[in-house]
CHARMM-style PDB file with segment names, atoms N, HN, CA, C and O in Angstrom:
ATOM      1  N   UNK     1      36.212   3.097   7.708  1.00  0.00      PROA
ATOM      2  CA  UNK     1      36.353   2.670   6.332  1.00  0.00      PROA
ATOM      3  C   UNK     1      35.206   3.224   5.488  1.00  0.00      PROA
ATOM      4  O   UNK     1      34.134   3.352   6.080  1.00  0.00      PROA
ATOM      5  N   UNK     2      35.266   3.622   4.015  1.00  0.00      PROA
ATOM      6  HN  UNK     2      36.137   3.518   3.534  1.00  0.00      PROA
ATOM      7  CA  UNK     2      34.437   4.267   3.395  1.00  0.00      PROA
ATOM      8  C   UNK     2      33.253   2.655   3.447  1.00  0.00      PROA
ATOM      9  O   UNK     2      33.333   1.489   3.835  1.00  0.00      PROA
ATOM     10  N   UNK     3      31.980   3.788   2.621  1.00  0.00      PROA
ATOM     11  HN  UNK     3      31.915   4.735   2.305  1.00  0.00      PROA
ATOM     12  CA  UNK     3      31.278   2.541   2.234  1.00  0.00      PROA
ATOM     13  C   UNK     3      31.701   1.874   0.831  1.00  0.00      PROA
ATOM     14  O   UNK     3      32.552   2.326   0.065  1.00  0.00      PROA
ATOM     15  N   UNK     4      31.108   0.969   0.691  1.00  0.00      PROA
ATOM     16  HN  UNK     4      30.417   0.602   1.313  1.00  0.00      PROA
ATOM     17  CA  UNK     4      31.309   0.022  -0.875  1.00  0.00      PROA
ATOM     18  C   UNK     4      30.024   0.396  -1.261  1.00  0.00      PROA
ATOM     19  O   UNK     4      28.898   0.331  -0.768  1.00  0.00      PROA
ATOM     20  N   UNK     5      30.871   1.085  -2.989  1.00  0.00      PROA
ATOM     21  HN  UNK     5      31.786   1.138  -3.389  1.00  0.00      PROA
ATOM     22  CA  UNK     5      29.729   1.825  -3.750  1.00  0.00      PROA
ATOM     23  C   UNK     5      29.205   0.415  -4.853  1.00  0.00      PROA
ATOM     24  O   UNK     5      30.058  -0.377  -5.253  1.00  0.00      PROA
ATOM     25  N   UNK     6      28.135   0.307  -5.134  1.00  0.00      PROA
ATOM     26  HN  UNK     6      27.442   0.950  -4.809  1.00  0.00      PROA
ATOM     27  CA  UNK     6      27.721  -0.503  -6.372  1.00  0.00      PROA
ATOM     28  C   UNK     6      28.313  -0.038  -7.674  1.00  0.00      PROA
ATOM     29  O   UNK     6      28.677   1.092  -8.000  1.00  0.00      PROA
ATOM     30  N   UNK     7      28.324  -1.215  -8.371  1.00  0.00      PROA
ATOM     31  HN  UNK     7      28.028  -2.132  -8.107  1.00  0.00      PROA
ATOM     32  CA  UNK     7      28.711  -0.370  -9.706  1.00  0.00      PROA
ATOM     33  C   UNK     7      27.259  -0.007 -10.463  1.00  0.00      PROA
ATOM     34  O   UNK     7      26.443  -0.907 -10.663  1.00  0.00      PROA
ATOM     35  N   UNK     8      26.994   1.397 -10.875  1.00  0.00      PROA
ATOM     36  HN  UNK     8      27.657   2.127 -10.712  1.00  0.00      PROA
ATOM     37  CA  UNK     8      26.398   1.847 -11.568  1.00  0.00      PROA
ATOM     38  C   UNK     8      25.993   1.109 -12.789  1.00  0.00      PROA
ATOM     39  O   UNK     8      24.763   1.145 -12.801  1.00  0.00      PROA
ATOM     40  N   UNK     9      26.342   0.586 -13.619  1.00  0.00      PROA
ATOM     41  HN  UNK     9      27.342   0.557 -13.609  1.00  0.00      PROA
ATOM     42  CA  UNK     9      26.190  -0.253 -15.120  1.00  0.00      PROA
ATOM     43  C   UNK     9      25.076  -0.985 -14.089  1.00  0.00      PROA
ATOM     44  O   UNK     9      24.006  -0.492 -13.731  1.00  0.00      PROA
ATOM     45  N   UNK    10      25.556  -2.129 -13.759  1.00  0.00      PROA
ATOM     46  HN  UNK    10      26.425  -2.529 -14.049  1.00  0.00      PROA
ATOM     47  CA  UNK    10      24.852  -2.782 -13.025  1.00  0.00      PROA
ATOM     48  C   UNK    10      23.668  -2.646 -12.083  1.00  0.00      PROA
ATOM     49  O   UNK    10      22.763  -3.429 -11.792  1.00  0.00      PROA
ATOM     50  N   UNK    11      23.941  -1.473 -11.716  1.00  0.00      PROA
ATOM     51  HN  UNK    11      24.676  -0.837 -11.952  1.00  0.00      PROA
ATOM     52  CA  UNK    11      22.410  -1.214 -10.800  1.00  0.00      PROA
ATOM     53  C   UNK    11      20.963  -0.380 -11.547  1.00  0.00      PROA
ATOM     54  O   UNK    11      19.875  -0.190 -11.003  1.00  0.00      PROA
ATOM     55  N   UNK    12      21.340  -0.027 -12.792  1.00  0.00      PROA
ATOM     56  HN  UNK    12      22.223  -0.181 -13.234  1.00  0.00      PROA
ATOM     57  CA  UNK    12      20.532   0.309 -13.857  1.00  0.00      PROA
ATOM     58  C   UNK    12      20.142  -0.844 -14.512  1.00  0.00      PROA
ATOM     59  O   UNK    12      18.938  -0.867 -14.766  1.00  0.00      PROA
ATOM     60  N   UNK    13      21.050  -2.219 -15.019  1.00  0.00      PROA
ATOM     61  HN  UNK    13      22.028  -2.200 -14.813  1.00  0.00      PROA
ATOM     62  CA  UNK    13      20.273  -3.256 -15.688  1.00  0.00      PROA
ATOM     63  C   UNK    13      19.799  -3.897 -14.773  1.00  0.00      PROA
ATOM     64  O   UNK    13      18.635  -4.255 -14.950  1.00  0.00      PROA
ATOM     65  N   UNK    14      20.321  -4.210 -13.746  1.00  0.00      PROA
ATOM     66  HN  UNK    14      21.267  -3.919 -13.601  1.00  0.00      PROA
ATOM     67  CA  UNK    14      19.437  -5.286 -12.773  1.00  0.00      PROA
ATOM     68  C   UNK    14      18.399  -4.971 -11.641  1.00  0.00      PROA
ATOM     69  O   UNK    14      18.441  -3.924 -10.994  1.00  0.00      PROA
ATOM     70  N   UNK    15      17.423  -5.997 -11.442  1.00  0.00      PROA
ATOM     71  HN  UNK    15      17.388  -6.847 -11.968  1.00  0.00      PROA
ATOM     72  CA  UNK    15      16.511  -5.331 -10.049  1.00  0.00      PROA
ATOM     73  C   UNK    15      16.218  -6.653  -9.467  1.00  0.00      PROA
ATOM     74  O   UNK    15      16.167  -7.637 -10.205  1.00  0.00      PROA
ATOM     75  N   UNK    16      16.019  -6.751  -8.178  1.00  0.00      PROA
ATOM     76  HN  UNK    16      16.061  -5.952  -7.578  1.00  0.00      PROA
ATOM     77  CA  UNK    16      15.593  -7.957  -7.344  1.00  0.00      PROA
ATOM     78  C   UNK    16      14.483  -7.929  -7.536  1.00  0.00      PROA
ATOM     79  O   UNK    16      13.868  -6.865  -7.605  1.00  0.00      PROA
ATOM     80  N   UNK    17      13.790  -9.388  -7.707  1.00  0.00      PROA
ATOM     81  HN  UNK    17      14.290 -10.252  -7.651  1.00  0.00      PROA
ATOM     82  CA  UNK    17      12.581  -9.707  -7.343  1.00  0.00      PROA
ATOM     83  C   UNK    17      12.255  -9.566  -5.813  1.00  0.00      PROA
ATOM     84  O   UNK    17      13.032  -9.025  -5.027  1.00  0.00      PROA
ATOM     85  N   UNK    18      10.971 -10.128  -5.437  1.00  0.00      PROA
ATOM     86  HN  UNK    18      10.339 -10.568  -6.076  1.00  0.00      PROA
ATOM     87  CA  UNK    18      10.919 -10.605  -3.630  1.00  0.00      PROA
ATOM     88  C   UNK    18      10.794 -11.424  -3.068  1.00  0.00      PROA
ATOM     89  O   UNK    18      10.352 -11.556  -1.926  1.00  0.00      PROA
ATOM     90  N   UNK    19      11.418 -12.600  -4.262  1.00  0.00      PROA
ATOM     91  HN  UNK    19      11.777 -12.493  -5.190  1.00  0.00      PROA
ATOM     92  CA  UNK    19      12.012 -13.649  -3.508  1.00  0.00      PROA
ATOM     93  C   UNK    19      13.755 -13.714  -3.776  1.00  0.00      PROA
ATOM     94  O   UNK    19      14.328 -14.803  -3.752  1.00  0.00      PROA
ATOM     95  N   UNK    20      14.275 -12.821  -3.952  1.00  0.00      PROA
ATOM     96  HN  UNK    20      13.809 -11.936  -3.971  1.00  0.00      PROA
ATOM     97  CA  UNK    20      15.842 -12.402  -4.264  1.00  0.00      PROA
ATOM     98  C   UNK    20      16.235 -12.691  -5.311  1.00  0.00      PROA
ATOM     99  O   UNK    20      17.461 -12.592  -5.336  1.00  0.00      PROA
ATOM    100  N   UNK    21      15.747 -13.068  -6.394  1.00  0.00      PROA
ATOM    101  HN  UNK    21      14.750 -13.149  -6.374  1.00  0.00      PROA
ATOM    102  CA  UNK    21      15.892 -13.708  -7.468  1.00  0.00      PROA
ATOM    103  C   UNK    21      16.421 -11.869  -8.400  1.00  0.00      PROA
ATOM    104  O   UNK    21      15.917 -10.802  -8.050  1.00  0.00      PROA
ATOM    105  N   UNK    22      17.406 -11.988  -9.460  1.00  0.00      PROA
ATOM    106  HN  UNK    22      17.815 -12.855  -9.745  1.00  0.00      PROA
ATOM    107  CA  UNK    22      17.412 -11.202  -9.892  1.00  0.00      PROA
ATOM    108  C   UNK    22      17.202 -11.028 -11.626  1.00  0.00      PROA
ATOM    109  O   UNK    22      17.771 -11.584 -12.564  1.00  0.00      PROA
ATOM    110  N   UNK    23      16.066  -9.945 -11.568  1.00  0.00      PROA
ATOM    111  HN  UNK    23      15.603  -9.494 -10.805  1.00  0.00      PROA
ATOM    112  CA  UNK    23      15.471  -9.823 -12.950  1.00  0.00      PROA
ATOM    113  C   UNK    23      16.459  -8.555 -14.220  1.00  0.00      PROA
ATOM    114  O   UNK    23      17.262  -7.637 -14.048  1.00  0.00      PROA
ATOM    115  N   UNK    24      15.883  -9.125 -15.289  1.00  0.00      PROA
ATOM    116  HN  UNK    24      15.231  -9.870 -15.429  1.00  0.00      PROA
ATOM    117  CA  UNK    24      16.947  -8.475 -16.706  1.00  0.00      PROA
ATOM    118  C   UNK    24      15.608  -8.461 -17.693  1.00  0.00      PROA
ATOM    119  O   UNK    24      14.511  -9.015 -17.764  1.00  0.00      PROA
ATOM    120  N   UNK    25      16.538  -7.296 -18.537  1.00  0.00      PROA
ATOM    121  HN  UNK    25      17.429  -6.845 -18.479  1.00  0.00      PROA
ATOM    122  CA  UNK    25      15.751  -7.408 -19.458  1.00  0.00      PROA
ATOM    123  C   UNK    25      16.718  -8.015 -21.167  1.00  0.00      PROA
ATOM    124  O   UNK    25      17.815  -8.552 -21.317  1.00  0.00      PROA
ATOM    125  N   UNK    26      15.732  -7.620 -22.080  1.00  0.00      PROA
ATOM    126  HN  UNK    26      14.840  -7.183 -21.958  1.00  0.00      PROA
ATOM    127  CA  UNK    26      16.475  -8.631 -22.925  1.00  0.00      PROA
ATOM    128  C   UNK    26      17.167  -7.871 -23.743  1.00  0.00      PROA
ATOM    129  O   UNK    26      16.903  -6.669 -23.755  1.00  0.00      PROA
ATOM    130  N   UNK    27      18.036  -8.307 -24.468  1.00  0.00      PROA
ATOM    131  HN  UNK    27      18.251  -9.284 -24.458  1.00  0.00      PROA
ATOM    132  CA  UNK    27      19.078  -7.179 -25.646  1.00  0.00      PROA
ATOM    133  C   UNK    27      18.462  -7.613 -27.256  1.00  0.00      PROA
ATOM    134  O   UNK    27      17.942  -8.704 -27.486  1.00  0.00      PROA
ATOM    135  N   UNK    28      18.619  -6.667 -28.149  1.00  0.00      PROA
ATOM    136  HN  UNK    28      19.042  -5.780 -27.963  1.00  0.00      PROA
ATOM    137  CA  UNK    28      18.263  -6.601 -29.228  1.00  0.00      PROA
ATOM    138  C   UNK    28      16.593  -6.446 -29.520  1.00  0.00      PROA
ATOM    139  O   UNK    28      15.798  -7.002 -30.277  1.00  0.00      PROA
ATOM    140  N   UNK    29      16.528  -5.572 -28.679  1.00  0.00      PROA
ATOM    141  HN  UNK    29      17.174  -5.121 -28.063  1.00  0.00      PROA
ATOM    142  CA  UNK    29      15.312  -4.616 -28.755  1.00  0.00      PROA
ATOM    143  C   UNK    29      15.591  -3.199 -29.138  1.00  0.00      PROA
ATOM    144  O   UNK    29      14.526  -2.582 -29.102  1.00  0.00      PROA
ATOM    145  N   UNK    30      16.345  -2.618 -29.405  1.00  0.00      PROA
ATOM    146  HN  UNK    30      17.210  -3.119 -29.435  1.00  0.00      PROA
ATOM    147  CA  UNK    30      16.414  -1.153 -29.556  1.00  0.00      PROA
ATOM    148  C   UNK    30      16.662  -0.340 -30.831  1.00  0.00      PROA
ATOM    149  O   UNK    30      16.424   0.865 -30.907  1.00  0.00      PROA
ATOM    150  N   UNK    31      17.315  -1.324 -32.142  1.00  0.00      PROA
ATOM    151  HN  UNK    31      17.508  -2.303 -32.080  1.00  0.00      PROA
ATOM    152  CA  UNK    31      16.871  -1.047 -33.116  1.00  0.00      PROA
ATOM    153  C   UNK    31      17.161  -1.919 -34.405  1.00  0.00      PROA
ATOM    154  O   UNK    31      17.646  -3.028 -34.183  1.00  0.00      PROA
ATOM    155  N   UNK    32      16.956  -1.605 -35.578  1.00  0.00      PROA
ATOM    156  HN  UNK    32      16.562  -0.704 -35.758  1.00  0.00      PROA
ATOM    157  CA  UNK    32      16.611  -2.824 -36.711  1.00  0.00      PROA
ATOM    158  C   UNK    32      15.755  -4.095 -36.549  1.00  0.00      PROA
ATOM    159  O   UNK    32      15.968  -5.307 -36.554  1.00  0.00      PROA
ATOM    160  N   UNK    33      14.275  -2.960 -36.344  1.00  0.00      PROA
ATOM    161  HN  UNK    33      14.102  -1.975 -36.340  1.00  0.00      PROA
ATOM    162  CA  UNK    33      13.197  -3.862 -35.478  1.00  0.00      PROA
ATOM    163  C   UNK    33      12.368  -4.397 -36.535  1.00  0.00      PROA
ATOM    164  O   UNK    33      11.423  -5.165 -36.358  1.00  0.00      PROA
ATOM    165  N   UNK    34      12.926  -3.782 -38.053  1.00  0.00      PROA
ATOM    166  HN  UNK    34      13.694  -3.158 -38.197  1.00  0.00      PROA
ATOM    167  CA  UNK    34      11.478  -4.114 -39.251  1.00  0.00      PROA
ATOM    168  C   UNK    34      12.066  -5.742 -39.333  1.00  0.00      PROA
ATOM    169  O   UNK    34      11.262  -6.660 -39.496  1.00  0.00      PROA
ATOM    170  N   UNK    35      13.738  -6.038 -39.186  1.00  0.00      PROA
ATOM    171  HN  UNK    35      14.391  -5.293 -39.054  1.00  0.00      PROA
ATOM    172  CA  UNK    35      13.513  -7.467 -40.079  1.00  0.00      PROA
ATOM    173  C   UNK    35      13.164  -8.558 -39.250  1.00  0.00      PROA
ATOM    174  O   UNK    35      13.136  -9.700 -39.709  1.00  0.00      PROA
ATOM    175  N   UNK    36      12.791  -8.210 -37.610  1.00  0.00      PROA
ATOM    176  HN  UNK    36      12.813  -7.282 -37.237  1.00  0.00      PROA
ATOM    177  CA  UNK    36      12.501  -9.011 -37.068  1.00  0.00      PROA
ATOM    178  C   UNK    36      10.858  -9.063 -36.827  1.00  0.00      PROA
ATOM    179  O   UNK    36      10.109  -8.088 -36.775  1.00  0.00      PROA
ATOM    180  N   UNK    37      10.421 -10.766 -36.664  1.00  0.00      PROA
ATOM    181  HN  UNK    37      11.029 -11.558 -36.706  1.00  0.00      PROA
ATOM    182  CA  UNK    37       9.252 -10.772 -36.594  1.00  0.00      PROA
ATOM    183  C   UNK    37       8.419 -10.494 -35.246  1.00  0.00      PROA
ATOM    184  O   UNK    37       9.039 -10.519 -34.182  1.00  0.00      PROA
ATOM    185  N   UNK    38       7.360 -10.293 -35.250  1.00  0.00      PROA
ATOM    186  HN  UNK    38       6.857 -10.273 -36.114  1.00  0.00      PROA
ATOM    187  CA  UNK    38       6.822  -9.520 -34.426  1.00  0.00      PROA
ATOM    188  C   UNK    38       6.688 -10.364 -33.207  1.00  0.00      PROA
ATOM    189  O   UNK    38       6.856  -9.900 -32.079  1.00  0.00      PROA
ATOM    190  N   UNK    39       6.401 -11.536 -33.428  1.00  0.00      PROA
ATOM    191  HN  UNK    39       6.264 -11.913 -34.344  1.00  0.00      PROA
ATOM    192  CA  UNK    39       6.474 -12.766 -32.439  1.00  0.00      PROA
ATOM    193  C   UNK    39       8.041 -12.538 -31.799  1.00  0.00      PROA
ATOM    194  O   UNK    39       7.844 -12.636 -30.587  1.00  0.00      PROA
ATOM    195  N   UNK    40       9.144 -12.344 -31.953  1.00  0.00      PROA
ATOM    196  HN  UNK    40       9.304 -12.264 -32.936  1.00  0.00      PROA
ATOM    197  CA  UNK    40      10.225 -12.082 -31.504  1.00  0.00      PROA
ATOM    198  C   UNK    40      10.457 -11.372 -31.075  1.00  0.00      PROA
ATOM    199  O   UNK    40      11.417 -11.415 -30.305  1.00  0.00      PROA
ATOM    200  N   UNK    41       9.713 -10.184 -31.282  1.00  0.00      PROA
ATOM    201  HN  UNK    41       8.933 -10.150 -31.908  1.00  0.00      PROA
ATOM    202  CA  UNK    41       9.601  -8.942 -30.636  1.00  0.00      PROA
ATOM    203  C   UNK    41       9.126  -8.938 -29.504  1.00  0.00      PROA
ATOM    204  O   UNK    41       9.720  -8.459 -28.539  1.00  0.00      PROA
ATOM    205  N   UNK    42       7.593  -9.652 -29.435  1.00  0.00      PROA
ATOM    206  HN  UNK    42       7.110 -10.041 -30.219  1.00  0.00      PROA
ATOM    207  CA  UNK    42       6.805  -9.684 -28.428  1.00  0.00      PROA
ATOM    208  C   UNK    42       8.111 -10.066 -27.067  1.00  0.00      PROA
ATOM    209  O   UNK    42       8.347  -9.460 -26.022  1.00  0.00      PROA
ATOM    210  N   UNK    43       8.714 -11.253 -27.631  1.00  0.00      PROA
ATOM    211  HN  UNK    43       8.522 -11.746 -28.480  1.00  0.00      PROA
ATOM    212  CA  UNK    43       9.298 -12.043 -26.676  1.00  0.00      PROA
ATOM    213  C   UNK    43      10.556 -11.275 -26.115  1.00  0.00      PROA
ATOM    214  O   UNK    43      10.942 -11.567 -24.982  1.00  0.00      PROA
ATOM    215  N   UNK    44      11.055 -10.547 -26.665  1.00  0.00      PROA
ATOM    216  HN  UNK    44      10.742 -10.311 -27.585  1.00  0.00      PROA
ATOM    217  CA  UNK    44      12.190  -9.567 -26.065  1.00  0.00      PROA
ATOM    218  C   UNK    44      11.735  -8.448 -25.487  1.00  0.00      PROA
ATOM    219  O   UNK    44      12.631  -7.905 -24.840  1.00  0.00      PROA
ATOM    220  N   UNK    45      10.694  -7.868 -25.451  1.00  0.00      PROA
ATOM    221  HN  UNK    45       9.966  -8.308 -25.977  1.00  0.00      PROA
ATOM    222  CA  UNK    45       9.994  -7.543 -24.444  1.00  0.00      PROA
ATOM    223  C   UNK    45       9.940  -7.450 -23.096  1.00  0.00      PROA
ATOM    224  O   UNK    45      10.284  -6.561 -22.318  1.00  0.00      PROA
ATOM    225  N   UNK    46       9.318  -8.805 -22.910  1.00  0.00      PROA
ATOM    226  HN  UNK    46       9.038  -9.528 -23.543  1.00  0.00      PROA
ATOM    227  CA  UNK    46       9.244  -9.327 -21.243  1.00  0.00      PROA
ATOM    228  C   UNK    46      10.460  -9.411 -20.486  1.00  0.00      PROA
ATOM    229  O   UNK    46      11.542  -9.462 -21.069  1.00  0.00      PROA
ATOM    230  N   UNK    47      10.348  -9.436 -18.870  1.00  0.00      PROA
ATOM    231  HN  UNK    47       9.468  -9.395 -18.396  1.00  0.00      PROA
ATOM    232  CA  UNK    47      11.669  -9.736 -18.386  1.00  0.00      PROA
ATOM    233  C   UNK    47      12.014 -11.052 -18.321  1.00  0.00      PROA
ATOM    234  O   UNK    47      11.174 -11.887 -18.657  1.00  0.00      PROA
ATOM    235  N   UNK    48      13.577 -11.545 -17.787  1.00  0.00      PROA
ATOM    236  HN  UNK    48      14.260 -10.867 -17.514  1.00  0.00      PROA
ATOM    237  CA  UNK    48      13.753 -12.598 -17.618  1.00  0.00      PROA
ATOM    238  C   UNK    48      14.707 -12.546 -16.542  1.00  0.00      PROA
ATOM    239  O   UNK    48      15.275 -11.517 -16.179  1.00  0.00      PROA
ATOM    240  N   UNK    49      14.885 -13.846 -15.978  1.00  0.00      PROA
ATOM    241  HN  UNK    49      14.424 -14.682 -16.273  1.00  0.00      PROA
ATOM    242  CA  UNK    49      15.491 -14.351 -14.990  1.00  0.00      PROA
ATOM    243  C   UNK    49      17.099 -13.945 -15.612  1.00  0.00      PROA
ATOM    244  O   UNK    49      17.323 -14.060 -16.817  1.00  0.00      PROA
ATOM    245  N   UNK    50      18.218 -13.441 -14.597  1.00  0.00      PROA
ATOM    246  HN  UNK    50      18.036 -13.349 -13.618  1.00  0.00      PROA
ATOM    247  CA  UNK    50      19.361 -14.045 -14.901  1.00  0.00      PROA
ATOM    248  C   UNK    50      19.854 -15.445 -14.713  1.00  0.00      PROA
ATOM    249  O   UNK    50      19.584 -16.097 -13.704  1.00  0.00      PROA
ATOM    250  N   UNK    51      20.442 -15.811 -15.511  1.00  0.00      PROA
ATOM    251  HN  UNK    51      20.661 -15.282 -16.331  1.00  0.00      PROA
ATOM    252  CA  UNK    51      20.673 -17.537 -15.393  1.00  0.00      PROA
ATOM    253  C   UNK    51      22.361 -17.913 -14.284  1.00  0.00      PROA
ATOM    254  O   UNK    51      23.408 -17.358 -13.951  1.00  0.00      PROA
ATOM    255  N   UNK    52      21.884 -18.753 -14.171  1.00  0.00      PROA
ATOM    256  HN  UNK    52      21.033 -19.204 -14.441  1.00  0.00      PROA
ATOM    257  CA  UNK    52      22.554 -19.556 -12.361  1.00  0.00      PROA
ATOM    258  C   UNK    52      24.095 -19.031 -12.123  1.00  0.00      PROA
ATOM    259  O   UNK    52      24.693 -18.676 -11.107  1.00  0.00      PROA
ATOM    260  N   UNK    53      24.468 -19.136 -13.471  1.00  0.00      PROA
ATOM    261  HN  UNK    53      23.983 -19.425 -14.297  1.00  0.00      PROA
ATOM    262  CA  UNK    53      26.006 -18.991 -13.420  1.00  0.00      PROA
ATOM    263  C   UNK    53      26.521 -17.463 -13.044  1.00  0.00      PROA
ATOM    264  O   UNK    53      27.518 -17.152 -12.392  1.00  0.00      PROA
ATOM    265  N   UNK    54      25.760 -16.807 -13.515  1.00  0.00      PROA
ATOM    266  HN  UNK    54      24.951 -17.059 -14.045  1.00  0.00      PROA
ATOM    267  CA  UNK    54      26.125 -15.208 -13.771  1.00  0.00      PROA
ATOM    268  C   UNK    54      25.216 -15.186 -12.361  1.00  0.00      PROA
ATOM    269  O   UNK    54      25.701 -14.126 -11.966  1.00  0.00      PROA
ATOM    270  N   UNK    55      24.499 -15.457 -11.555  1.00  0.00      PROA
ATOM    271  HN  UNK    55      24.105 -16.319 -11.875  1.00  0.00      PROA
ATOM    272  CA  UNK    55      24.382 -14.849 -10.303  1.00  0.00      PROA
ATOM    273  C   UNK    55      25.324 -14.032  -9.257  1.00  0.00      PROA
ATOM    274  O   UNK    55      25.256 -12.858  -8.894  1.00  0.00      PROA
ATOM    275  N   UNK    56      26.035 -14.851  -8.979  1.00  0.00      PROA
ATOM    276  HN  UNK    56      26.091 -15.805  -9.274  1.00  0.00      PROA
ATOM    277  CA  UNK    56      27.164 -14.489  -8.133  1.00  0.00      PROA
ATOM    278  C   UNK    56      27.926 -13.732  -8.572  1.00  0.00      PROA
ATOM    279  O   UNK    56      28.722 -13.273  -7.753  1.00  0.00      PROA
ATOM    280  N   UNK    57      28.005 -13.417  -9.527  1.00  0.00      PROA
ATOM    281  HN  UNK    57      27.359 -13.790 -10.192  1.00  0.00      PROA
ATOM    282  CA  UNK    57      29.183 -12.294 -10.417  1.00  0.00      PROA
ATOM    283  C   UNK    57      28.541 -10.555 -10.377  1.00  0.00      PROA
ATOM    284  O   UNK    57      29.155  -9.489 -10.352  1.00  0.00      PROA
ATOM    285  N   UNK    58      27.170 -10.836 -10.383  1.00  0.00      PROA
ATOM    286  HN  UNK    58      26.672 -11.703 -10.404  1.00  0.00      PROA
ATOM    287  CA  UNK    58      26.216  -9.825 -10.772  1.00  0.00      PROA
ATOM    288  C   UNK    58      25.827  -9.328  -9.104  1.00  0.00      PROA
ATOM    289  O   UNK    58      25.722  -8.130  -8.843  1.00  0.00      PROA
ATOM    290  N   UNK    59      25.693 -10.078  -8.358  1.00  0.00      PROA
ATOM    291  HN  UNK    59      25.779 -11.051  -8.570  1.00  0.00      PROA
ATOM    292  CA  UNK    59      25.567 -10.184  -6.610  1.00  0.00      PROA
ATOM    293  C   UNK    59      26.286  -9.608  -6.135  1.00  0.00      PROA
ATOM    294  O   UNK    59      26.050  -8.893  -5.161  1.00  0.00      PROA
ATOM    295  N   UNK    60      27.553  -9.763  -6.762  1.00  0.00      PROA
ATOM    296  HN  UNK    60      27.745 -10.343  -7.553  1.00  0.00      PROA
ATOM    297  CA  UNK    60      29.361  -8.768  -6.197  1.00  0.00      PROA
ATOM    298  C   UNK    60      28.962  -7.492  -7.228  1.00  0.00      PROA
ATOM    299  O   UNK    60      29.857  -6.654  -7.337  1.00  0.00      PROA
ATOM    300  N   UNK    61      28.237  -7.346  -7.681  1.00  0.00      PROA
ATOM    301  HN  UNK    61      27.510  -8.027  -7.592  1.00  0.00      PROA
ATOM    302  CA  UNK    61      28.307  -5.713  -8.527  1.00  0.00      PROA
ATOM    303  C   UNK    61      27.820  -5.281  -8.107  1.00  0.00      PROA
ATOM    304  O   UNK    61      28.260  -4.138  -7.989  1.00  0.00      PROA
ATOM    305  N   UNK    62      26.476  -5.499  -7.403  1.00  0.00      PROA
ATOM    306  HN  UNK    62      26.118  -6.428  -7.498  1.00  0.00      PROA
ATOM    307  CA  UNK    62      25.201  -5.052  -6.703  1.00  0.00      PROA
ATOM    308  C   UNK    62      25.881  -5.232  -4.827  1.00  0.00      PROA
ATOM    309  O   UNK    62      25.233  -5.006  -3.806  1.00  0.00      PROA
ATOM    310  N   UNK    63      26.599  -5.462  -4.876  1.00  0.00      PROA
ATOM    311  HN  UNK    63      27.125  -5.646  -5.706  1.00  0.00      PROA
ATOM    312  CA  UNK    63      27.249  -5.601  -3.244  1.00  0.00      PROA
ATOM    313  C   UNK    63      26.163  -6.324  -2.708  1.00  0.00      PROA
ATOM    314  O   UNK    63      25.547  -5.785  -1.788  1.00  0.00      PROA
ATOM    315  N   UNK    64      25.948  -6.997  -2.945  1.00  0.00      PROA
ATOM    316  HN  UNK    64      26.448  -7.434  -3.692  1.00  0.00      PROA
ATOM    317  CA  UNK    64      24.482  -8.126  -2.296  1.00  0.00      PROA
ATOM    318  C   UNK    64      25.236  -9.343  -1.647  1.00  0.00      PROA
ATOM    319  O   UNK    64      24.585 -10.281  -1.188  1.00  0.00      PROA
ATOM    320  N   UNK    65      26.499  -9.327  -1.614  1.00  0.00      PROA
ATOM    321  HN  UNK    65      27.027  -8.565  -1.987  1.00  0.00      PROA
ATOM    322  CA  UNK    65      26.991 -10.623  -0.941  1.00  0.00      PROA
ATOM    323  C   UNK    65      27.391 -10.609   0.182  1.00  0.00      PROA
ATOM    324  OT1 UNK    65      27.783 -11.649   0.712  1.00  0.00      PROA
TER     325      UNK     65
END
């Protein structure tokens, strides 16, 4: 049987931490950056956790299950 390929989309936005946890980054960073404040900026920035629900959905894209 062939192997099971990941989907691409997915293996560019997401990365495991090393405790399996999987990290994102944030959207509405990339442009019409003057009307937002800089404090908002800062904060879209950093990474973040994906949240509980969307794990398992994102786990089957990444063939991690």
């Amino acid at each position: 049987m062939p192997k099971q390929k990941t989907k691409s989309s997915a293996k560019k936005r997401f990365k495991l931490t090393g405790t399996g946890k999987i990290k994102r980054k944030h959207a509405f960073k990339s442009h019409i950056l003057t009307k937002k404040s800089k404090k908002r900026k800062l904060k879209l920035t950093h990474d973040t956790l994906v949240h509980a629900n969307d794990v398992n959905s994102i786990k089957e894209q990444l063939r991690l299950k």
